[in-house]
N, C-alpha and C positions, 0 to 999 in steps of 0.2 A: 510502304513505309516499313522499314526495319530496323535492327541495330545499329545498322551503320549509314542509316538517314534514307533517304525518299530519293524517289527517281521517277521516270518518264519514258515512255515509250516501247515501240512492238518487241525490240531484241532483247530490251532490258527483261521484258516480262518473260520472255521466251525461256531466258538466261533461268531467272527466279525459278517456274514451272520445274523442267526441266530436274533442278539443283530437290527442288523437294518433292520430286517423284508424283506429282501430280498428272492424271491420266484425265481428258475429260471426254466425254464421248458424243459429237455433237448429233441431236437429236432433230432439229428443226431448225431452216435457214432465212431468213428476214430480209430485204432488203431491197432500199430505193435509193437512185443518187450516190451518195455520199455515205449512208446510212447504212448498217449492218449489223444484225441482232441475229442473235444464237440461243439456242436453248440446249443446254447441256446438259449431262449427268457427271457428277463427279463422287469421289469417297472426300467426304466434310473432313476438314481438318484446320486446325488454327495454331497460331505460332502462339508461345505464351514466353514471357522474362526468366519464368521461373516454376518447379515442380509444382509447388503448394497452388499457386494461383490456377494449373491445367487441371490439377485435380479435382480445384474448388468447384469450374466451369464444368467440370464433367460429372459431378456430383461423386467423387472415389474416392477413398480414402487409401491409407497404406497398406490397410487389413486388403484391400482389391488387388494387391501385387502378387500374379502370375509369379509361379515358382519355376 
C-alpha cells in the first residue's frame, strides 16, 4: 500500500523493491509444496507522508540534521 493505493503480486513487488533501493540478502530457505519462507537481512526502512511524522518514528529532531 502506498500513495497511489495498493496492489498484488510477484512483479509488482519486484517493481516497488527495486524503485526503493531495497537489497535483501537471503539467509535460510524453507520449503514444502506450495509453501516458501525466507529468512533475510535487510537495511530497515519505512515510507512515511511526511518529515515530521519520519522524525517522530525515529526519535530525531531538526537539531539531528547532518550538515
Amino acid at each position: 500500500m502506498g500513495p497511489r493505493g495498493s496492489g498484488y503480486g510477484h512483479q509488482l513487488r519486484r517493481d516497488w523493491m527495486a524503485r526503493a533501493g531495497l537489497t535483501l540478502e537471503i539467509q535460510r530457505t524453507f520449503a514444502r509444496e506450495k509453501t516458501v519462507v525466507m529468512a533475510q537481512h535487510g537495511i530497515r526502512f519505512a515510507r512515511f507522508d511526511d518529515l515530521e511524522s519520519a522524525l517522530k518514528d525515529g526519535d530525531l529532531a531538526e537539531v539531528d540534521k547532518l550538515k
